[in-house]
C-alpha positions as CSV (number, residue, x, y, z in Angstrom):
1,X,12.2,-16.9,-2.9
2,X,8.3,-17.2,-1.4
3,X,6.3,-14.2,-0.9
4,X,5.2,-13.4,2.5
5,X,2.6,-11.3,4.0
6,X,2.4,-10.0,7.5
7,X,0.3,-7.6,9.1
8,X,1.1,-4.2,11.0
9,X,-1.8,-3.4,13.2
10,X,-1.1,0.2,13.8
11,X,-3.1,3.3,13.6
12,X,-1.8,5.7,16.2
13,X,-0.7,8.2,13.4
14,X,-4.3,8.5,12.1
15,X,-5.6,11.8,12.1
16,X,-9.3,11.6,11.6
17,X,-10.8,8.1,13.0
18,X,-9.5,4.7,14.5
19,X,-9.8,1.5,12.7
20,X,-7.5,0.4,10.2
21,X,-5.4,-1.3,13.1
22,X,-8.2,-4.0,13.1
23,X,-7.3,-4.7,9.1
24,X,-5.0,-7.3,9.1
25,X,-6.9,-10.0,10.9
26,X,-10.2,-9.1,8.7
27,X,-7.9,-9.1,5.4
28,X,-6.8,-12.4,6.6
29,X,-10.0,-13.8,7.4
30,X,-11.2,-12.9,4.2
31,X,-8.4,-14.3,2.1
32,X,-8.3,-17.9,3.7
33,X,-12.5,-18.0,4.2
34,X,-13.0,-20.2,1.4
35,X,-15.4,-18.0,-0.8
36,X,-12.8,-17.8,-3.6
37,X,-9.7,-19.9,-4.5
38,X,-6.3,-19.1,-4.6
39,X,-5.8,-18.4,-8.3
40,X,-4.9,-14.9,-9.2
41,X,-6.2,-13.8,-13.1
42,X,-3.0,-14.3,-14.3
43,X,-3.2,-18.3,-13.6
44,X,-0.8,-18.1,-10.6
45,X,-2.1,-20.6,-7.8
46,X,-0.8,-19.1,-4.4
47,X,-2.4,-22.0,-2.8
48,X,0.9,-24.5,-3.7
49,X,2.8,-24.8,-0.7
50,X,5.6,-22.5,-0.6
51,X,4.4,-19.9,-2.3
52,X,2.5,-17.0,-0.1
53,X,3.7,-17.8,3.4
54,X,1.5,-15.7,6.5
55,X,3.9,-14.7,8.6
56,X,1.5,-13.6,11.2
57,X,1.0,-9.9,12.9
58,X,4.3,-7.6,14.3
59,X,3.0,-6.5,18.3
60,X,4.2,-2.9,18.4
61,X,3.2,-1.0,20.9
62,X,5.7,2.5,19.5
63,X,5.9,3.4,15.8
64,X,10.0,3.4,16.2
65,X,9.9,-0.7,16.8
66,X,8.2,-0.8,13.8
67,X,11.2,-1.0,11.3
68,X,13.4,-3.4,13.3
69,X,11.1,-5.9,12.8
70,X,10.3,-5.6,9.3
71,X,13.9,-5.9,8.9
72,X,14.2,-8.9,10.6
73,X,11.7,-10.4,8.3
74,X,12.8,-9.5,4.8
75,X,15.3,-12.1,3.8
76,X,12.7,-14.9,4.1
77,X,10.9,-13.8,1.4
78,X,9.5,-11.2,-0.3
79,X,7.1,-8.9,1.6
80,X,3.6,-7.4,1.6
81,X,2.6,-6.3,4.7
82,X,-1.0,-5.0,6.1
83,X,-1.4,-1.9,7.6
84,X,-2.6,-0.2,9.6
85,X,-2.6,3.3,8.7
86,X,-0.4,5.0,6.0
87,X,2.5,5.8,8.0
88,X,3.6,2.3,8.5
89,X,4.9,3.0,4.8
90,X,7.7,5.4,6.4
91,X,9.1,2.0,8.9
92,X,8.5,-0.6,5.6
93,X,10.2,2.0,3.4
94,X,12.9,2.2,6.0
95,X,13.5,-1.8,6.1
96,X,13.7,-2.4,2.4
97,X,15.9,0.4,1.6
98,X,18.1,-1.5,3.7
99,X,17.8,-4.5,2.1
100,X,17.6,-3.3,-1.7
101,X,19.1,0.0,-1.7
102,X,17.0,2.6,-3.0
103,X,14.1,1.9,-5.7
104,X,11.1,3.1,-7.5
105,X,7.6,3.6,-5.5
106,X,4.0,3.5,-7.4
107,X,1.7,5.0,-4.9
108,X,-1.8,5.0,-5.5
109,X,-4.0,6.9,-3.1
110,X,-6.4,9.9,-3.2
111,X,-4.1,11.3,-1.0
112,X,-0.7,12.5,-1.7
113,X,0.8,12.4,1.8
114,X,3.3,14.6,1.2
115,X,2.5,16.9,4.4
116,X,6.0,17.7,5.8
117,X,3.6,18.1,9.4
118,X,-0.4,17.1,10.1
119,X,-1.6,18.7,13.1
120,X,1.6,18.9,14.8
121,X,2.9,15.6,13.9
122,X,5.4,14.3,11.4
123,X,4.6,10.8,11.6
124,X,1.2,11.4,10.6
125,X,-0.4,9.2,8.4
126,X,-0.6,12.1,5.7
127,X,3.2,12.4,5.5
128,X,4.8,9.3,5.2
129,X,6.8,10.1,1.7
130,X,7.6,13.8,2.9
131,X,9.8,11.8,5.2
132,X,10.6,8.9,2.8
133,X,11.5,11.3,0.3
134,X,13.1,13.4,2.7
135,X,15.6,10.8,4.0
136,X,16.3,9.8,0.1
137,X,15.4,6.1,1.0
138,X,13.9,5.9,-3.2
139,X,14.5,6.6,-6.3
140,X,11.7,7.8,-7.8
141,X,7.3,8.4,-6.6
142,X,5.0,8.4,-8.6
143,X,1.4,8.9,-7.2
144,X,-1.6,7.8,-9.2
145,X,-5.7,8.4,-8.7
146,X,-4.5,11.7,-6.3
147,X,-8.1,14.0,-5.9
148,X,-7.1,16.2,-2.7
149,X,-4.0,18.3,-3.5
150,X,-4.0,21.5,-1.4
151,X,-0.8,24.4,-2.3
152,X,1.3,23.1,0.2
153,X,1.0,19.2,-1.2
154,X,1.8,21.1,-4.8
155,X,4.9,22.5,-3.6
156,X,5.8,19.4,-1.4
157,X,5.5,17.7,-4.7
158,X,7.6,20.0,-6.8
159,X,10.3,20.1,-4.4
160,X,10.9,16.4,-4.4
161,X,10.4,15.7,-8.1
162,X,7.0,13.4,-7.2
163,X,5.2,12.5,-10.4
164,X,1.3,12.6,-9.7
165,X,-1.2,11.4,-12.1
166,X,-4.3,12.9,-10.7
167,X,-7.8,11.4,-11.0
168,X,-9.3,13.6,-13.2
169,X,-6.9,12.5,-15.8
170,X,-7.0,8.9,-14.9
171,X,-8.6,8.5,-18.4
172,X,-5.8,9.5,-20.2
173,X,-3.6,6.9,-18.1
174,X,-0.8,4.8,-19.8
175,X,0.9,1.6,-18.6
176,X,4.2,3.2,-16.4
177,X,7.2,2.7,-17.5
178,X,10.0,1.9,-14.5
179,X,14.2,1.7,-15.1
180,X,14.1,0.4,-11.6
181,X,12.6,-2.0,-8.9
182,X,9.4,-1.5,-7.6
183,X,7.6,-1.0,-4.0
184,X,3.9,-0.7,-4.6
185,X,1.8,1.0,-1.7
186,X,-2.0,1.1,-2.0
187,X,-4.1,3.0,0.3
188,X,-7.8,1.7,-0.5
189,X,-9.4,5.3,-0.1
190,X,-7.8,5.3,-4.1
191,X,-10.9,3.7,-4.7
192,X,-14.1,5.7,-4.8
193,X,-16.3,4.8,-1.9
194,X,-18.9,2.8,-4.2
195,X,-16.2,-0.1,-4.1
196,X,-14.2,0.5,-1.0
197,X,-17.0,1.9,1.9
198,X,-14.3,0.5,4.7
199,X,-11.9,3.5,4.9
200,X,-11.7,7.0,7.8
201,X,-12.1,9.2,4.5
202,X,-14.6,8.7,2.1
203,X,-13.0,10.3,-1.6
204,X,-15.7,10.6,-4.1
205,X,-14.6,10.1,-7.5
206,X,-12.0,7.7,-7.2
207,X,-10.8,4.4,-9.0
208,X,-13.1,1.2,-10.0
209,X,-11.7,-1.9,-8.8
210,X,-11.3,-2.8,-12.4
211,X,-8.8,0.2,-12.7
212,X,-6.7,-0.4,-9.8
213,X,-6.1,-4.3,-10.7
214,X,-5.1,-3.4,-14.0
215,X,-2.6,-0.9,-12.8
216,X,-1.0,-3.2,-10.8
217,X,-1.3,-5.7,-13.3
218,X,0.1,-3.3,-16.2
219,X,3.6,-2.9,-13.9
220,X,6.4,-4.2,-15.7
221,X,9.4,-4.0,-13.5
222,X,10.4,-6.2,-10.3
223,X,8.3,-5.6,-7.8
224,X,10.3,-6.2,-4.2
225,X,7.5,-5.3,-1.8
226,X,4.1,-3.6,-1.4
227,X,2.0,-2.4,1.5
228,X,-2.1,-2.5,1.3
229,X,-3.1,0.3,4.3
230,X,-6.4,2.5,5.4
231,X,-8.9,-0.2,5.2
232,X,-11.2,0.8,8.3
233,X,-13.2,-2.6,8.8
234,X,-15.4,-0.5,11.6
235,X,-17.0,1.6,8.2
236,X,-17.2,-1.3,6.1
237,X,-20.7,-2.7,4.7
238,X,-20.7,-6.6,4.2
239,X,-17.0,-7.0,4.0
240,X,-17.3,-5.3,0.8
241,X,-13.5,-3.7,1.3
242,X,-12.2,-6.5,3.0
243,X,-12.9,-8.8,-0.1
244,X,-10.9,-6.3,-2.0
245,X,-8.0,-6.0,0.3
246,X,-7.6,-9.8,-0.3
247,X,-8.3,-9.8,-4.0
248,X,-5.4,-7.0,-4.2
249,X,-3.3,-9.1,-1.9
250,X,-3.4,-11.9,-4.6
251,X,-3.2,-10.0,-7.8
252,X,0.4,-8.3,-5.9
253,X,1.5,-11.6,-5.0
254,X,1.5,-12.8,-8.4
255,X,2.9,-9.6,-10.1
256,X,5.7,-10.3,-7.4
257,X,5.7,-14.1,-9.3
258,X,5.4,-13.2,-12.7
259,X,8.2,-10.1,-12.7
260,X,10.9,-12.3,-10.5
């Protein structure tokens, strides 16, 4: 089965600034520009053809269309899709559930976006897995490189069993262990903003790049779809976060490969 990608260009949940809905075109750009190849570290070569398929952007103009058509994509391969803002995980979520059942989720994030309401609004991009977790659409979340947990994220947390490995004791990290599939979701304001200047809010103290690759790259389970969200091209510096959006795009792609 190929690997597809499509993009999601939605930001209307963001709370803070406009942006990320112009990420899947620069992600794109970026990855087919010709400044790197298509080899991923592992040796994978997503340049043979048949492999990583673009499947294009979604047009939604209403967050509720969102899910219908990520549902029509899914059995042609399997799926990483570009947001946008974080709650196009809720829709993505949504889609796969219904074509898996429910699985495991590795979110990584300096956010925990567990808000059960952001300024009025449940969709908000800070609490798509209150309602993922609320509708029991997975198995089991476990949050990694989290730096902004407030009492009512705590308690969100507690009440849905979450498992949060929090920055400041990233260094005492271990490969994860999962009994189940896997749905990765990566919202690049996990990396501090020395690597990642492209995203609405700046987290000081966050991941290297060399951390989060070989997080993704130390998952050993089957990974059935991923989301890469909150790149802002309209704060980036250079393309700086768009070359990492595409470098994290490959190295999924061939954990997808390797892990079947």
């Amino acid at each position: 089965m190929p690997i597809q990608f499509v993009g999601i260009p939605f930001d209307v949940n963001s709370s803070f600034l406009r942006g990320p809905a112009l990420a899947p075109d620069v992600i794109r750009s970026t990855f087919f520009n010709g400044a790197s190849n298509f080899c991923t570290e592992d040796g994978s070569d997503l340049g043979v053809p048949g492999i990583l398929i673009d499947s294009g952007n979604i047009t939604v103009s209403r967050y509720a269309e969102i899910e219908p058509l990520i549902k029509k994509i899914l059995p042609d391969g399997k799926l990483i899709s570009l947001g946008g803002d974080h709650s196009i995980s809720y829709p993505v979520i949504n889609a796969h559930n219904k074509e898996y059942g429910p699985f495991d989720v590795l979110h990584i994030d300096a956010h925990a976006d567990l808000y059960d309401s952001y300024e009025d609004n449940p969709w908000s991009h800070a609490c798509p897995f209150a309602r993922i977790l609320g509708d029991g659409l997975i198995k089991r979340l476990v949050q990694v490189g989290i730096r902004t947990l407030n009492q009512h994220q705590r308690e969100q947390a507690a009440k849905y069993n979450v498992e949060i490995i929090e920055m400041k004791a990233i260094g005492s990290f271990k490969n994860l262990s999962f009994n189940n599939p896997v749905y990765i979701s990566v919202d690049l304001d996990a990396v501090d903003p020395a690597f990642a200047p492209g995203v609405s809010h700046h987290e000081p103290g966050g991941l290297t790049t060399r951390e989060l690759l070989a997080i993704i790259q130390s998952i050993h389970a089957r990974v059935i779809g991923a989301d890469i969200v909150e790149f802002n091209p309209l704060r980036d510096h250079q393309n700086i976060t768009g070359a990492l959006a595409a470098k994290i795009l490959k190295e999924i792609a061939a954990k997808m490969l390797s892990n079947g």
